[in-house]
C-alpha positions as CSV (number, residue, x, y, z in Angstrom):
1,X,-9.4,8.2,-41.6
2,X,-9.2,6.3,-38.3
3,X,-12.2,6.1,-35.9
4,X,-10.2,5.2,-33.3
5,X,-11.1,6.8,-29.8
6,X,-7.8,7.8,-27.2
7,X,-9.2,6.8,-23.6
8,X,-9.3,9.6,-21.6
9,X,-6.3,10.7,-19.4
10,X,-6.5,9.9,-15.8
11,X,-7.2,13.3,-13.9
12,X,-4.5,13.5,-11.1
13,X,-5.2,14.8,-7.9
14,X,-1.2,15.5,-7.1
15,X,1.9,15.0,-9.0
16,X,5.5,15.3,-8.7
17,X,7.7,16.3,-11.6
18,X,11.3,15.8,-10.4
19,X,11.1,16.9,-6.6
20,X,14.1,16.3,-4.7
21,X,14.1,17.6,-1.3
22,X,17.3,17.5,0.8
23,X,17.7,18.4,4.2
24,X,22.0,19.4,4.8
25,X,23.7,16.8,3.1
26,X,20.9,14.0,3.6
27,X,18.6,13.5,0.5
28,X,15.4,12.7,2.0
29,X,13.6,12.5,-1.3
30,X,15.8,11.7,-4.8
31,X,14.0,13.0,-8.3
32,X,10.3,11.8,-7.8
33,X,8.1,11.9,-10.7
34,X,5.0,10.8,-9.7
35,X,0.9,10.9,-10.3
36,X,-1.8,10.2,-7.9
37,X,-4.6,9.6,-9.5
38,X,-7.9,12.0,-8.5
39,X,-11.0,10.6,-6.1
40,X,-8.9,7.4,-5.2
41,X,-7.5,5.8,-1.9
42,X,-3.5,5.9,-2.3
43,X,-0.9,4.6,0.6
44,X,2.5,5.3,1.0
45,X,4.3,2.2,2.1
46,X,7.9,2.0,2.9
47,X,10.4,1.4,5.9
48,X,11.6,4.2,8.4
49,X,13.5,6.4,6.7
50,X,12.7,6.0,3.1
51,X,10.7,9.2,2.8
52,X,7.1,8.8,3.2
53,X,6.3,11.5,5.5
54,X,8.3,14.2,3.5
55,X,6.2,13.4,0.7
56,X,3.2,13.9,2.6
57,X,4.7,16.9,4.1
58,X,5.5,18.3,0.8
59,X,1.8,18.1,-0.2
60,X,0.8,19.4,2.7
61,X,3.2,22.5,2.3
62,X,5.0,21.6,5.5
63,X,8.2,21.4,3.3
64,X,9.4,22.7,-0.1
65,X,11.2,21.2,-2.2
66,X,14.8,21.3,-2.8
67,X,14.3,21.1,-6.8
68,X,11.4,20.0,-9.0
69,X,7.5,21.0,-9.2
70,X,4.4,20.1,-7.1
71,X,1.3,20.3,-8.5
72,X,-2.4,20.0,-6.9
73,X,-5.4,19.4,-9.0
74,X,-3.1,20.6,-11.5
75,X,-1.8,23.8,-10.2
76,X,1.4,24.6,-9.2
77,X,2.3,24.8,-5.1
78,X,5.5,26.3,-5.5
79,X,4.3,29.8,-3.2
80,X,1.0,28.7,-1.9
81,X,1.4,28.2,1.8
82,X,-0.2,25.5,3.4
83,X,-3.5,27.2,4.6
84,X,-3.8,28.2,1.0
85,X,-3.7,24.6,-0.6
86,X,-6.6,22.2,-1.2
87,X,-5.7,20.1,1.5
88,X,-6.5,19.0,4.9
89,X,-4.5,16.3,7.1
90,X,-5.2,14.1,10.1
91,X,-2.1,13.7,12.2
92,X,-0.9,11.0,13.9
93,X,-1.5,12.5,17.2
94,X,-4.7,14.2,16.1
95,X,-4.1,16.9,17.5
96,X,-7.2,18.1,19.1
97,X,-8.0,21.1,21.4
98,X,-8.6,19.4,24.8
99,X,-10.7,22.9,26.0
100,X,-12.7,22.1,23.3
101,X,-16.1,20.6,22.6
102,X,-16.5,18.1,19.9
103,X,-18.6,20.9,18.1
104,X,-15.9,23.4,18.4
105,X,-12.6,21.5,17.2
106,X,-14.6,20.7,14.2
107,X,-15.9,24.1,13.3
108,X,-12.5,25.7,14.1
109,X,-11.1,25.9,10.8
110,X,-14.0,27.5,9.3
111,X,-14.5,30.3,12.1
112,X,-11.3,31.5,11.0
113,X,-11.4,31.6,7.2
114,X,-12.1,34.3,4.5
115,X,-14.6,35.8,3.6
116,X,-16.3,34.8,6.9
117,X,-18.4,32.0,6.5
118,X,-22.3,32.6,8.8
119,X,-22.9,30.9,12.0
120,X,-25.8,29.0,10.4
121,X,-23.5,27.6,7.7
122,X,-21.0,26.5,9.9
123,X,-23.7,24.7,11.9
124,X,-25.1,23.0,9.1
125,X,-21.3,21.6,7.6
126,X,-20.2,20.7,11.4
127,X,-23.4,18.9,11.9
128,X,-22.8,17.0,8.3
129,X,-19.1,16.2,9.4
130,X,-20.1,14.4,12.4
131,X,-22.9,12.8,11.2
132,X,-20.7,11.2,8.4
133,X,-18.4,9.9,10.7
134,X,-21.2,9.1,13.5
135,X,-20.1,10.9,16.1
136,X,-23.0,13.6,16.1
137,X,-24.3,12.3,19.6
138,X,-20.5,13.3,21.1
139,X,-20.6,17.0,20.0
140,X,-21.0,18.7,23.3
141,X,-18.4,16.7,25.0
142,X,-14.9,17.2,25.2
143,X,-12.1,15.3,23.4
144,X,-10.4,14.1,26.6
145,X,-14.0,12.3,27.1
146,X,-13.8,10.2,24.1
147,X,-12.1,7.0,23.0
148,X,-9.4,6.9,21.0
149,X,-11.6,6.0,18.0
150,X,-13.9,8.5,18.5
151,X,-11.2,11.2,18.8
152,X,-10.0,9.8,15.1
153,X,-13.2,10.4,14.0
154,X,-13.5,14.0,15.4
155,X,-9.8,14.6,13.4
156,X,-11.5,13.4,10.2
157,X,-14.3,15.3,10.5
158,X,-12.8,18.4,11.5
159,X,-10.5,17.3,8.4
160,X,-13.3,16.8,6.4
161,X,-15.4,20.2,7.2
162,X,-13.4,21.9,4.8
163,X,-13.8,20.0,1.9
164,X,-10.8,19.9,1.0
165,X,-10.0,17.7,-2.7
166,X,-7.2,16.1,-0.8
167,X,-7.0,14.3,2.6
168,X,-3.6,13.3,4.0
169,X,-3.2,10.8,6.5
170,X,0.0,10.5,8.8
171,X,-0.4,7.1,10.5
172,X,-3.7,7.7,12.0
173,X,-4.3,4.0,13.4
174,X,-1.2,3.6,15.4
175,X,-2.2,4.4,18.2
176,X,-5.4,2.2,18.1
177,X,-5.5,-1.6,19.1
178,X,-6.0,-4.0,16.8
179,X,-9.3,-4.5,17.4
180,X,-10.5,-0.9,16.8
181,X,-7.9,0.0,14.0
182,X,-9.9,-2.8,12.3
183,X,-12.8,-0.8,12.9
184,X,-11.6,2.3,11.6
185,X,-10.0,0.5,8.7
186,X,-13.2,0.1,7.2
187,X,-15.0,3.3,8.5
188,X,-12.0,5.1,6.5
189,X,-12.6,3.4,3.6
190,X,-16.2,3.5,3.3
191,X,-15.7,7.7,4.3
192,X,-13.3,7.4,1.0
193,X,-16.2,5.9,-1.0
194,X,-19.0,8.2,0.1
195,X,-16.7,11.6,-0.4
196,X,-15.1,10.8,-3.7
197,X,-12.1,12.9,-1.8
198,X,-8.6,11.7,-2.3
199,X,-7.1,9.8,0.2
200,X,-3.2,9.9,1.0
201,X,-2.0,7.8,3.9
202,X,1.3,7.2,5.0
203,X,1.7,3.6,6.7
204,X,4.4,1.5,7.8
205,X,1.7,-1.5,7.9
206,X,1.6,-3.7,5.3
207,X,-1.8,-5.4,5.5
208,X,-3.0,-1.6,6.6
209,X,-2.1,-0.8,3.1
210,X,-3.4,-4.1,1.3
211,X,-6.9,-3.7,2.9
212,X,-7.9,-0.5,2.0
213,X,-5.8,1.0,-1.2
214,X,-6.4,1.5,-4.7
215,X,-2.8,1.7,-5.0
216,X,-0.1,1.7,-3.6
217,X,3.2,3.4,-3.2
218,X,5.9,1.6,-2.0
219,X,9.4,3.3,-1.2
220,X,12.9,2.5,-0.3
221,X,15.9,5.2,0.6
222,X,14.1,8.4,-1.0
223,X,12.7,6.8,-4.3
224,X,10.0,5.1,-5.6
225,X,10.5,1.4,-6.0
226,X,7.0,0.3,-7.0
227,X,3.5,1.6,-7.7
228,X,0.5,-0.9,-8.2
229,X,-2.6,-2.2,-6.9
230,X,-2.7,-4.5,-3.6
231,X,-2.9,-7.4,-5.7
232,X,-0.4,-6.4,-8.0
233,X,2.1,-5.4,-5.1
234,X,1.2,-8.6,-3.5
235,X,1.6,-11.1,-6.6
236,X,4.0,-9.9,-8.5
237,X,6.6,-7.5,-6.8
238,X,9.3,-5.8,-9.4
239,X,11.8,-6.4,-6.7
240,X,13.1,-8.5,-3.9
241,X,12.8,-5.0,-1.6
242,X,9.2,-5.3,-2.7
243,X,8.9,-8.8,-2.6
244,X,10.5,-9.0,1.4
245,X,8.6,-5.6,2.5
246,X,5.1,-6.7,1.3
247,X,5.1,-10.0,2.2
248,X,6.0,-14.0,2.5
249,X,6.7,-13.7,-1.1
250,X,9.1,-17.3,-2.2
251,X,12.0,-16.1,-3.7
252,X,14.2,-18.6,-5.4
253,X,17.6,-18.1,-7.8
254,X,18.1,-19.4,-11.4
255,X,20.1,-19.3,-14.4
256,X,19.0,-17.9,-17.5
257,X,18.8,-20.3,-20.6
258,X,17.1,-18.4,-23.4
259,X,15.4,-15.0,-23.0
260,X,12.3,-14.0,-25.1
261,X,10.0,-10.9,-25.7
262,X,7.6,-11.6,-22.8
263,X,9.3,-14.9,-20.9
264,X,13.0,-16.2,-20.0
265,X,13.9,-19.8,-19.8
266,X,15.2,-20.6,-16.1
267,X,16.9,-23.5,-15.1
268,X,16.6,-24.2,-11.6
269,X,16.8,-27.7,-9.4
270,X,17.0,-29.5,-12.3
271,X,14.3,-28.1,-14.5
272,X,13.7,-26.0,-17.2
273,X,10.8,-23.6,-16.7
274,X,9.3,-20.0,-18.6
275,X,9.2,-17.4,-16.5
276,X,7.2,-14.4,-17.2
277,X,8.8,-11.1,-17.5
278,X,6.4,-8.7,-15.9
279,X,8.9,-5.9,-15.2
280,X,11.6,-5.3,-16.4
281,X,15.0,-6.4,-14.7
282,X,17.7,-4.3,-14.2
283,X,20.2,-7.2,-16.1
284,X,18.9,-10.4,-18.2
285,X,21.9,-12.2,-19.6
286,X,21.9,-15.9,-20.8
287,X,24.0,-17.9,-18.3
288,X,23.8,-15.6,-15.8
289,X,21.8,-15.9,-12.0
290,X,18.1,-14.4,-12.2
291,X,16.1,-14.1,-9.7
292,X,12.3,-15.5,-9.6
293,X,9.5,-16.1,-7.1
294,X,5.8,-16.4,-6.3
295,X,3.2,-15.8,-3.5
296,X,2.6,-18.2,-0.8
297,X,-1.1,-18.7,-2.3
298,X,0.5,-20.0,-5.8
299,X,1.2,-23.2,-4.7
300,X,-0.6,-26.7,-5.3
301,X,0.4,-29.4,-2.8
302,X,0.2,-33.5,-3.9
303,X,1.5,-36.8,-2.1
304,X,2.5,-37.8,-5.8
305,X,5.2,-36.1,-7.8
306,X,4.7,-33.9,-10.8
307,X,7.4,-34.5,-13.7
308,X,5.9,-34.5,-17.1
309,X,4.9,-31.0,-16.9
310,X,7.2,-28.5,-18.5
311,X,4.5,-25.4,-18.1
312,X,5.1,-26.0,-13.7
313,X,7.9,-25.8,-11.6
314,X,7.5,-28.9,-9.1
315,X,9.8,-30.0,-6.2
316,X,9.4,-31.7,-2.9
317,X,9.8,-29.9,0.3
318,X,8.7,-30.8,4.3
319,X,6.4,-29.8,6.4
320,X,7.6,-28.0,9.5
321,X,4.8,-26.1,11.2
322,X,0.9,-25.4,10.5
323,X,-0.5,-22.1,11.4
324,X,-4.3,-21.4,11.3
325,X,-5.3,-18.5,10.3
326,X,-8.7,-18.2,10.1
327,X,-9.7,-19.0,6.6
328,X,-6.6,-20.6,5.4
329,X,-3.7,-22.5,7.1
330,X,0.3,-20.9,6.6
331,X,2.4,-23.8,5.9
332,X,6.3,-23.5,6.7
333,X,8.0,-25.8,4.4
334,X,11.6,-26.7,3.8
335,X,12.3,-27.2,0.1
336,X,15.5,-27.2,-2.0
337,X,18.8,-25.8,-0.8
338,X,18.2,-22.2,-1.5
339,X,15.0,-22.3,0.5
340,X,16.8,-24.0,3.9
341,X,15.4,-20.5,5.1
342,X,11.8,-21.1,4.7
343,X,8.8,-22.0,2.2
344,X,5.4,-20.2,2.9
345,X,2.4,-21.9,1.3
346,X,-1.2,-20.8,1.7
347,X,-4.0,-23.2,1.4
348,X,-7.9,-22.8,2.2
349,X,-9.1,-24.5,5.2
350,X,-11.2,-27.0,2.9
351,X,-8.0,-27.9,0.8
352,X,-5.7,-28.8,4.1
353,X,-8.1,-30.3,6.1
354,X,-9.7,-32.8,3.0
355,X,-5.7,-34.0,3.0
356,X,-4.7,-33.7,6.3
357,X,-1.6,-32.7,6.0
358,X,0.8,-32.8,9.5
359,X,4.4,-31.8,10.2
360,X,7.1,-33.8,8.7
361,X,5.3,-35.2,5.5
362,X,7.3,-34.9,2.4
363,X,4.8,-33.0,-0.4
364,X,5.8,-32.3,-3.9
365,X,5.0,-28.3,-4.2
366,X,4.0,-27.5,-7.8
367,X,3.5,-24.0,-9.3
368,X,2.2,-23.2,-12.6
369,X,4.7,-21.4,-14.8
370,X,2.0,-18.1,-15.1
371,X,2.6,-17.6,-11.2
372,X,6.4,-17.1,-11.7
373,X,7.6,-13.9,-12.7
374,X,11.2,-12.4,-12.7
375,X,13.0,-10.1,-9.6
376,X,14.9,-6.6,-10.1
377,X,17.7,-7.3,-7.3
């Protein structure tokens, strides 16, 4: 008799079982099946036009789908109308009643729902809203009085009042500078923490996403290309798509000597060197083209070549311009033919300045075989 213990199933928040959703002859969204896990921070990444914000509509109950199931702490949404569903969202614009207090906007929602909820109730939620978002001081003032982060914070709270288990967010830094989106960045975040409520937000930022997810969705003309964490996403992309979209990911092409269970032999510039198969690839033939890559912060720079070692890939390249960044400097590097367009490599601010590395020095780039991982076209 085993003693072996299953783990327990993650609890989903929301989940898609086959949801298409069409709008004419324009599929917006094509078969999603999809979880999102319960209590986390989730973003939905992806270009204009690849269906983000129907998704997010479709949870909200803005739109219903064309075929397929939603389902919302694991009942189904198929006839509940938005005002009905366990979920609240902050829109882009905020959308805040300008005649208004503070106070007011918040406790809106609640004034109106049923069974009536007492005055003294709704005082005491409205006055734990704002105080979680810090905006408790503004609550006899009116919107058109506040800066734009305080009027995001009076969205989430008036968001928030209804404790809903999902919060859906359309874009709601885009209309800050960078300065304050910063600023909200992490007051979102640490709201995430201190609720336990699930966050959706739909972004078109990259680092937006990376900072503050748990996961991440990332999605390309209607589908789902990739789900992951930041680092995941970041490090080892399933697909160019991914690899281009979420960052200066190196992408280089090879030709497939030997293929095994969990690596495939690559020849490329010369060299033969395993390549890890993380995901995968949509075809894997010996002798054919593959393509492999890594991130900019894989790489190890040296004056003196690296040739004896069969678990790296090494070539030389040239520096063409240092950017500082802060804590690291972004080096842009030409290296072999198929890179003519550009080499990103990452380095700490120790690391460069302890070499001194300028533009137009000729470096051998070496990255260990464990950083390289095949690329779904």
């Amino acid at each position: 008799m085993s003693n072996k213990v299953n783990p327990p199933a993650t609890k989903l928040a929301v989940e898609f079982s086959g949801v298409t959703k069409s709008f004419g002859p324009v599929a917006a969204l094509k078969k999603i099946d999809l979880g999102i896990p319960d209590g986390q921070f989730v973003s939905i990444l992806g270009p204009s036009g690849c269906g983000k914000t129907t998704l997010l509509r479709l949870i909200a109950g803005f739109e219903q789908p064309t075929t397929g199931q939603l389902l919302i702490g694991g009942q189904p949404m198929g006839d509940v109308p938005p005002f009905r569903r366990p979920v609240n969202m902050v829109f882009q614009d905020y959308a805040l009643f300008p005649n208004l207090d503070v106070f007011e906007n918040v406790a809106y929602g609640l004034r109106g729902q049923m069974p009536r909820i007492s005055r003294e109730v709704i005082e005491q939620r409205v006055e734990q809203a704002l105080r979680t978002v810090e905006i408790l001081d503004k609550s006899k003032r009116r919107t058109w009085q506040l800066s734009g982060g305080q009027q995001q914070r009076v969205a989430l709270a008036r968001a928030m009042v209804n404790e809903p288990k999902v919060l859906l967010l359309d874009e709601p830094m885009a209309a800050l500078d960078k300065k304050l989106r910063r600023d909200v960045q992490f007051r979102l975040q640490s709201l995430q923490r201190q609720t336990g409520v699930t966050f959706i937000m739909v972004t078109h930022d990259q680092h937006e996403a990376l900072s503050l997810s748990d996961q991440i969705i990332v999605m390309r003309d209607g589908t789902v290309e990739q789900v992951g964490t930041p680092e995941d996403l970041y490090r080892f992309p399933r697909s160019q798509f991914v690899a281009n979209f979420i960052g200066d990911f190196n992408v280089l092409s090879g030709v497939v000597e030997s293929i095994g269970q969990e690596t495939v032999q690559v020849s490329y510039n010369g060299q033969a060197v395993p390549v890890t198969i993380r995901h995968k690839p949509n075809t894997l033939q010996i002798g054919s083209e593959v393509l492999f890559g890594f991130s900019p912060d894989a790489c190890e720079l040296s004056a003196i070549p690296v040739t004896d070692d069969v678990a790296s890939l090494s070539f030389s390249g040239q520096v063409e311009n240092t950017i500082f960044s802060g804590e690291k400097y972004e080096l842009r590097m030409r290296g072999p033919r198929d890179l003519e367009s550009g080499l990103i490599v990452r380095l700490p601010v120790p690391d460069l300045q302890s070499k001194k590395y300028v533009n137009s020095n000729q470096l051998n780039i070496r990255i260990k075989s464990s950083a390289l991982h095949v690329l779904n076209t």
